[in-house]
C-alpha positions as CSV (number, residue, x, y, z in Angstrom):
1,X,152.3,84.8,99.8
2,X,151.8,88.2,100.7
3,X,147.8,89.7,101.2
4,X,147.0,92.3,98.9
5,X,147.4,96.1,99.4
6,X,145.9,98.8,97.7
7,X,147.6,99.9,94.8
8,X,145.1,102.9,93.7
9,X,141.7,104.2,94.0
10,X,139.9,105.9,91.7
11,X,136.6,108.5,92.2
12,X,133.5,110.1,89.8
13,X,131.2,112.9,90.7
14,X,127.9,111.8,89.3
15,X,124.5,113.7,89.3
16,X,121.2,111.9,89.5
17,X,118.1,114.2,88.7
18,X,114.8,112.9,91.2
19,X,112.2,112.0,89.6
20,X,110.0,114.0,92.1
21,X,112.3,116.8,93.5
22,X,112.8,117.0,97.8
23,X,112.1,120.8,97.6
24,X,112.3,123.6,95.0
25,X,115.9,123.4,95.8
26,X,116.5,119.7,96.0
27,X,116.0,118.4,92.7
28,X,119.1,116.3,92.1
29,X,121.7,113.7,94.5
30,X,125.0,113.3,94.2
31,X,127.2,110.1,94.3
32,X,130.6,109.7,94.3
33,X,131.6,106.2,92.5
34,X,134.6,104.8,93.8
35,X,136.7,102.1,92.7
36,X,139.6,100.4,94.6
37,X,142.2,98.5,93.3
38,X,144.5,95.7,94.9
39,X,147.6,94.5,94.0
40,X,146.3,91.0,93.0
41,X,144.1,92.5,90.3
42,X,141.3,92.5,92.3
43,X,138.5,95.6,92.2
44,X,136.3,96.4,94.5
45,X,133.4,99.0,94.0
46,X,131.7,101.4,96.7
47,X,130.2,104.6,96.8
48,X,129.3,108.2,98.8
49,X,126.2,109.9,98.8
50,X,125.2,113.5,99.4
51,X,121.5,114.9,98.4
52,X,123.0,118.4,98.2
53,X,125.8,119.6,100.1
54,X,129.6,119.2,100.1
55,X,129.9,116.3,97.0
56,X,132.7,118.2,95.3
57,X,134.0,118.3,99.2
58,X,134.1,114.7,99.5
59,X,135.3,113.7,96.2
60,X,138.6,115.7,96.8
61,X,138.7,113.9,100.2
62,X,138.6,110.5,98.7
63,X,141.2,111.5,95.6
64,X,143.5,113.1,97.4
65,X,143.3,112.2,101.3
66,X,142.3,109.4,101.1
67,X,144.0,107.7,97.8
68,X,147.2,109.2,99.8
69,X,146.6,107.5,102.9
70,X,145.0,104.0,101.9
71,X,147.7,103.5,98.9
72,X,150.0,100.7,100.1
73,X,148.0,99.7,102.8
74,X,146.3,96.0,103.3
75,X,142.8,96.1,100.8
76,X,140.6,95.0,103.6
77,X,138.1,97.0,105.2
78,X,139.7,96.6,108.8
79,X,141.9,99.3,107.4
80,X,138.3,101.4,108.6
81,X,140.3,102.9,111.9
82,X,142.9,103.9,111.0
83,X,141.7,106.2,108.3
84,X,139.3,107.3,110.8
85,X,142.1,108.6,112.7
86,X,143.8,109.8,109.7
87,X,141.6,111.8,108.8
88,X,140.3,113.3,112.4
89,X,142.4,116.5,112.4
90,X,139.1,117.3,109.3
91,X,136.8,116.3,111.7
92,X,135.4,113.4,113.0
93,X,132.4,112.7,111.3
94,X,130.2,114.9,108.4
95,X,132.0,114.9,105.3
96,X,135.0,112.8,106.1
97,X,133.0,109.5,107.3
98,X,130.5,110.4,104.5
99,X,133.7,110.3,102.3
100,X,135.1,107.1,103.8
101,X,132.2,105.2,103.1
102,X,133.1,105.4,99.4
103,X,136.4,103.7,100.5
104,X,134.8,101.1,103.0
105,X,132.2,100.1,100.5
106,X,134.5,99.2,98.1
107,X,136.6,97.4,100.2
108,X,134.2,95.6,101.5
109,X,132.2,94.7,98.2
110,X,136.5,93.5,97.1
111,X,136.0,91.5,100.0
112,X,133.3,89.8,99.1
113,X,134.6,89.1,95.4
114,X,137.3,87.3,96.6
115,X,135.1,85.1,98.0
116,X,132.5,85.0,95.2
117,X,129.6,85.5,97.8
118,X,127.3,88.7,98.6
119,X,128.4,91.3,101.5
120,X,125.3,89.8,102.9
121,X,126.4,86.3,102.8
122,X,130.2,87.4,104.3
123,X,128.7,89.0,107.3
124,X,126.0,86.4,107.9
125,X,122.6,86.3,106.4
126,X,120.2,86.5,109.2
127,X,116.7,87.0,107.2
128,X,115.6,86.6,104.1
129,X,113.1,89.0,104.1
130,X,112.6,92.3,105.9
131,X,109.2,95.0,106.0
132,X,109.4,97.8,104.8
133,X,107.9,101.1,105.1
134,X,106.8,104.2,102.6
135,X,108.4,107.5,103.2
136,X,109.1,110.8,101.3
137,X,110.3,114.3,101.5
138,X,107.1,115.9,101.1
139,X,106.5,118.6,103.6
140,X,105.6,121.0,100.1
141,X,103.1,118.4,99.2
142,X,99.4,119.6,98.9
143,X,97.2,117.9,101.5
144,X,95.6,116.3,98.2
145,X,98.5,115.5,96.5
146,X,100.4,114.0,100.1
147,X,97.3,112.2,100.5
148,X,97.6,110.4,97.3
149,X,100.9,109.4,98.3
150,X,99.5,107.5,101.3
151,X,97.1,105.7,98.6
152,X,100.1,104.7,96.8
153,X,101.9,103.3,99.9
154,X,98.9,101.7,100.8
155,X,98.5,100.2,97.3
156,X,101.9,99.0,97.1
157,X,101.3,97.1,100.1
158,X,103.1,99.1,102.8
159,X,102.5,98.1,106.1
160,X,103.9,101.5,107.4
161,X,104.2,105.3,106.2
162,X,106.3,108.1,106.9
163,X,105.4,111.8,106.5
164,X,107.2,115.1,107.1
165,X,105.4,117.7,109.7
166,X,107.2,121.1,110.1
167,X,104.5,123.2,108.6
168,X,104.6,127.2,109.9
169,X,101.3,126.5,111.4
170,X,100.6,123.2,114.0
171,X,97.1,123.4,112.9
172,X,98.3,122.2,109.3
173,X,100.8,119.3,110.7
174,X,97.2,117.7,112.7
175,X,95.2,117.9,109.5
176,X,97.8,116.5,107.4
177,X,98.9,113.9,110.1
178,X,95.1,112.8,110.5
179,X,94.6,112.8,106.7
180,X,97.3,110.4,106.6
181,X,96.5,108.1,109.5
182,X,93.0,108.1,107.6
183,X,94.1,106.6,104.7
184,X,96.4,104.8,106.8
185,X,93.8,102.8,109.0
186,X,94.9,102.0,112.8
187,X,96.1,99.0,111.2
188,X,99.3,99.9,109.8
189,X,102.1,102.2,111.8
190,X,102.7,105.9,111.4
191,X,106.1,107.7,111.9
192,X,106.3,111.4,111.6
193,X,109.5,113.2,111.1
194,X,110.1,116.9,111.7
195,X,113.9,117.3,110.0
196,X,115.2,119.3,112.9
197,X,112.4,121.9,112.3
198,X,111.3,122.7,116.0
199,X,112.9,124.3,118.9
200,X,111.6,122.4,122.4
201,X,109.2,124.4,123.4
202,X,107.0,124.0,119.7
203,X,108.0,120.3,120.2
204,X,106.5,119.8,123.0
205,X,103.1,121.3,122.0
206,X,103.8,119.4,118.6
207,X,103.7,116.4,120.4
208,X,100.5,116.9,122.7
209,X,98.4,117.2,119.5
210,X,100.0,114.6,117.4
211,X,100.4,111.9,119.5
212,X,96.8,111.3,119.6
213,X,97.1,110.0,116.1
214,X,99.4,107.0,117.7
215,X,102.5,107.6,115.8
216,X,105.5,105.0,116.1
217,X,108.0,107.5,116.7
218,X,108.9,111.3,116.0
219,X,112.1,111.5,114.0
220,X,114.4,114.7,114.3
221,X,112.3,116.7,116.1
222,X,115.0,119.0,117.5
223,X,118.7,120.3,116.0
224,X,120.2,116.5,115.8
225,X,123.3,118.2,117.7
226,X,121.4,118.9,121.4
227,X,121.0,115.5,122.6
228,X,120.2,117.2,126.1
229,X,117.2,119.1,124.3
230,X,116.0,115.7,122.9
231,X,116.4,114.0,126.3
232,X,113.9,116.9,127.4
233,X,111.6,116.4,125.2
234,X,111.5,112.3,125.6
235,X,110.7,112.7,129.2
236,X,107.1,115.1,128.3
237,X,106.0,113.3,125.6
238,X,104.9,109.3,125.3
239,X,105.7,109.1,121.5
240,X,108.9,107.2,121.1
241,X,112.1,109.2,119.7
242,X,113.8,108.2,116.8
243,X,117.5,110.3,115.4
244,X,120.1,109.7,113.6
245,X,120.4,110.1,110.6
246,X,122.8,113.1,111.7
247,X,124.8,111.5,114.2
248,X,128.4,110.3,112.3
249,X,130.5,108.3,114.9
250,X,129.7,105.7,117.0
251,X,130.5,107.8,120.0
252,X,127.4,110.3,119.8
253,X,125.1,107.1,118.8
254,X,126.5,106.2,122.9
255,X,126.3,109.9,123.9
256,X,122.1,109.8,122.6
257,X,121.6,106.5,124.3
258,X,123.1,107.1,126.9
259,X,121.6,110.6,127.4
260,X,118.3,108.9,127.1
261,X,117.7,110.7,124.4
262,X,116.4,108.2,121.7
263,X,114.6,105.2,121.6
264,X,115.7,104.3,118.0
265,X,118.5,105.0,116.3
266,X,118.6,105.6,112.8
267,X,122.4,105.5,111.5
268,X,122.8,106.3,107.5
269,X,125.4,103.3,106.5
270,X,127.1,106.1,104.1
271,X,126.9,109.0,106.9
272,X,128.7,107.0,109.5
273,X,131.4,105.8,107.2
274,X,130.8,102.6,105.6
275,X,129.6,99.0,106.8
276,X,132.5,98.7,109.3
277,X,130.8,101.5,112.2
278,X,127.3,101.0,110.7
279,X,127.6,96.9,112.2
280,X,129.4,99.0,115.5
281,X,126.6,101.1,115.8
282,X,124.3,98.3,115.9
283,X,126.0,95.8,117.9
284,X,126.0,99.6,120.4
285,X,122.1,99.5,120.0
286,X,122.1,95.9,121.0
287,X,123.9,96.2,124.3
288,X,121.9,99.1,124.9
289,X,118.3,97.4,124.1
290,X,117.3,100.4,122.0
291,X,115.5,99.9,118.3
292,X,117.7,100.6,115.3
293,X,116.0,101.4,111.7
294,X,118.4,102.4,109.2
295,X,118.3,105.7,107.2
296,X,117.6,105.4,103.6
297,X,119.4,103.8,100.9
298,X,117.5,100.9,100.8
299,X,119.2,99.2,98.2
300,X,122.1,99.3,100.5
301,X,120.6,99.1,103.8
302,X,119.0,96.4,103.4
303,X,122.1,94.3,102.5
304,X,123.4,95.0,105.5
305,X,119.9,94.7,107.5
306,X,119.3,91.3,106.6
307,X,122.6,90.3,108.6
308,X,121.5,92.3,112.0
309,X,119.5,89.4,115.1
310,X,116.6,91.6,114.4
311,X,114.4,92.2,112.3
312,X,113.8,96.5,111.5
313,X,112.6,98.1,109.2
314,X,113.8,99.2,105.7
315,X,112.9,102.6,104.8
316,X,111.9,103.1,100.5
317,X,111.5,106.8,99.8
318,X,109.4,107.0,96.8
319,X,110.8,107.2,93.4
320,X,114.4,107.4,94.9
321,X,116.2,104.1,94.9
322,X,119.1,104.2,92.6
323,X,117.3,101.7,90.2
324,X,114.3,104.0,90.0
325,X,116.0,106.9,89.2
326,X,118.0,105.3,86.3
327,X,121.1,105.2,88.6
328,X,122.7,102.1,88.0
329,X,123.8,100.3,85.4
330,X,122.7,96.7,86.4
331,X,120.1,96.1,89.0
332,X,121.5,95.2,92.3
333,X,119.3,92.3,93.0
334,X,117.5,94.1,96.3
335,X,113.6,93.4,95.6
336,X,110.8,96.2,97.2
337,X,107.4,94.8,96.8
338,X,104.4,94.2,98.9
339,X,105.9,95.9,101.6
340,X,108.8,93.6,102.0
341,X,112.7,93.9,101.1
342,X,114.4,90.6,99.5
343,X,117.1,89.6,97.5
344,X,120.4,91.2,96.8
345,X,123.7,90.9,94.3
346,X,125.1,87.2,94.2
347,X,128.4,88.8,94.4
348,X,129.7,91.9,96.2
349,X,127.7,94.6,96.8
350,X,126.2,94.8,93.4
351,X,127.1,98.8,92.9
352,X,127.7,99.8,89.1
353,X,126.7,103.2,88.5
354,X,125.3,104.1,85.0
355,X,127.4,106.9,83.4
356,X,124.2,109.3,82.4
357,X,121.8,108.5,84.9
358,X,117.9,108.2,83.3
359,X,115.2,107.6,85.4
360,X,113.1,104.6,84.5
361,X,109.7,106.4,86.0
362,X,107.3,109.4,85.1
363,X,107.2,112.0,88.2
């Protein structure tokens, strides 16, 4: 008896509108739904993900590059290398990982329904319960209306917060940072995350006024690309670092640690390709005794959290999970309340997206 190979795979562009928009220009995400089928019968369902840029990119990656290259070949998701290197001569990481995570996903989720357990359960379920913190795009919030925000992660029993800084002026970053920490109390943590906004120079006087408010760590401060830059600025400032989110291959996760760079990596599970270098990455950060949160998606993240030795953080970016936004057709099972993640699909990965998304909360 022969294993099964891949006879087809099978993509859909859809559009989610956010029910509280990123930006005046970021008012919608894209996913790319993708479905694999073996030769036994078997499908297995994954997904990419881009807020804004480059979905129509990775969808013709996926149905043509792809579909070519993975047709035929074993429908297990150690097939993960060698469509890396298939598809190098694009690039190495960006939108060819972010495109072979829809591939990865799925093959991991047809994985898992062979064995009619959770992705979870087929790596090795190593918590049943992980915190989690509030975060959100909100650098165009009002102080008032970013302050309420705080209330709400407070109220929802958040134990942490995240908060944009990046304003033209440093003076508005310390008012809204202390207006936060404020509502926050010293009790609970504080990250603040710049999005690549400074050059070093305005990091570094960044840092000497915020760090007085105690943050846990300083996310993007600098172009994610200048690791040397980053290094820099981790050896004038006591506030940990924490990138990531940009970084697509496990090599430049190495290159950042290595560099000294960061102390705590923040890999995307659909940025670096899928489940297969997302568990690399981590079992990198391990060796290297440097923190790892994961980047957004918590609906996925979180699945895959629960199996790492320890415990992090799960990041819920308010009113964005695919549930919230009307996304998905049946709930995936992941549970966010009282500041804690839980749960997940009894089978697979639990991924079925809704052909018109509608989002199930008021903005």
């Amino acid at each position: 008896m022969t294993d099964p190979v891949i006879a087809s795979l099978e993509t859909r562009l859809i559009t989610i509108p956010l029910a509280r928009p990123w930006g005046a220009d970021v008012r919608e995400l894209h996913v790319i739904a993708v479905e694999v089928h073996d030769s036994d019968g078997g499908v297995g369902h994954g997904f990419s993900w881009t807020p804004t840029i480059g979905a129509h990119a990775v969808e013709a990656l996926l149905a043509h590059d792809i579909a070519a290259f993975a047709t035929g070949r074993p429908a297990d998701p150690s097939l993960w290398h060698d469509a890396w290197a298939h598809l190098h001569e694009a690039g190495s990481g960006g939108i060819t990982t972010i495109a072979l995570a829809g591939l990865d996903l799925a093959l991991w989720d047809l994985r898992a329904r062979r064995r009619g357990a959770s992705v979870t359960d087929v790596i090795g379920r190593r918590h049943d319960a992980l915190p989690t913190y509030g975060s959100g795009v909100n650098l165009h919030y009002s102080l008032d209306d970013l302050v309420a925000q705080a209330r709400r992660w407070v109220d929802a029993g958040h134990t942490a917060a995240k908060i944009k800084v990046g304003r033209p002026d440093l003076a508005e970053d310390v008012e809204r940072v202390a207006a936060v920490r404020d509502v926050l109390g010293p009790d609970r943590a504080l990250m603040i995350d710049a999005n690549q906004r400074w050059d070093l120079p305005h990091a570094t006087r960044a840092m000497e006024k915020l760090s007085a408010f105690g943050p846990a760590w300083i996310e993007e401060p600098l172009r994610a690309d200048d690791l040397r830059a980053h290094a820099e600025l981790r050896r004038r400032t006591d506030v940990p670092i924490a990138l990531g989110e940009n970084l697509h291959t496990v090599h430049r996760f190495r290159d950042a640690i290595d560099l000294e760079a960061v102390d705590v990596i923040q890999p995307n599970i659909v940025r670096v390709g899928g489940i297969t270098p997302f568990l690399e990455i981590a079992d990198l950060a391990r060796e290297r005794g440097v923190d790892l949160a994961p980047h957004l998606l918590p609906e996925l993240s979180a699945q895959v959290a629960f199996c790492l030795p320890a415990e992090t953080w799960v990041e819920d970016v308010e009113d964005a999970g695919f549930a919230q936004l009307g996304a998905l057709a049946h709930p995936t099972g992941v549970v966010i309340e009282r500041g804690s993640a839980r749960g997940g699909p009894d089978v697979g990965l639990g991924f079925r997206f809704a052909p018109e998304p509608h989002p199930t909360k008021e903005s």
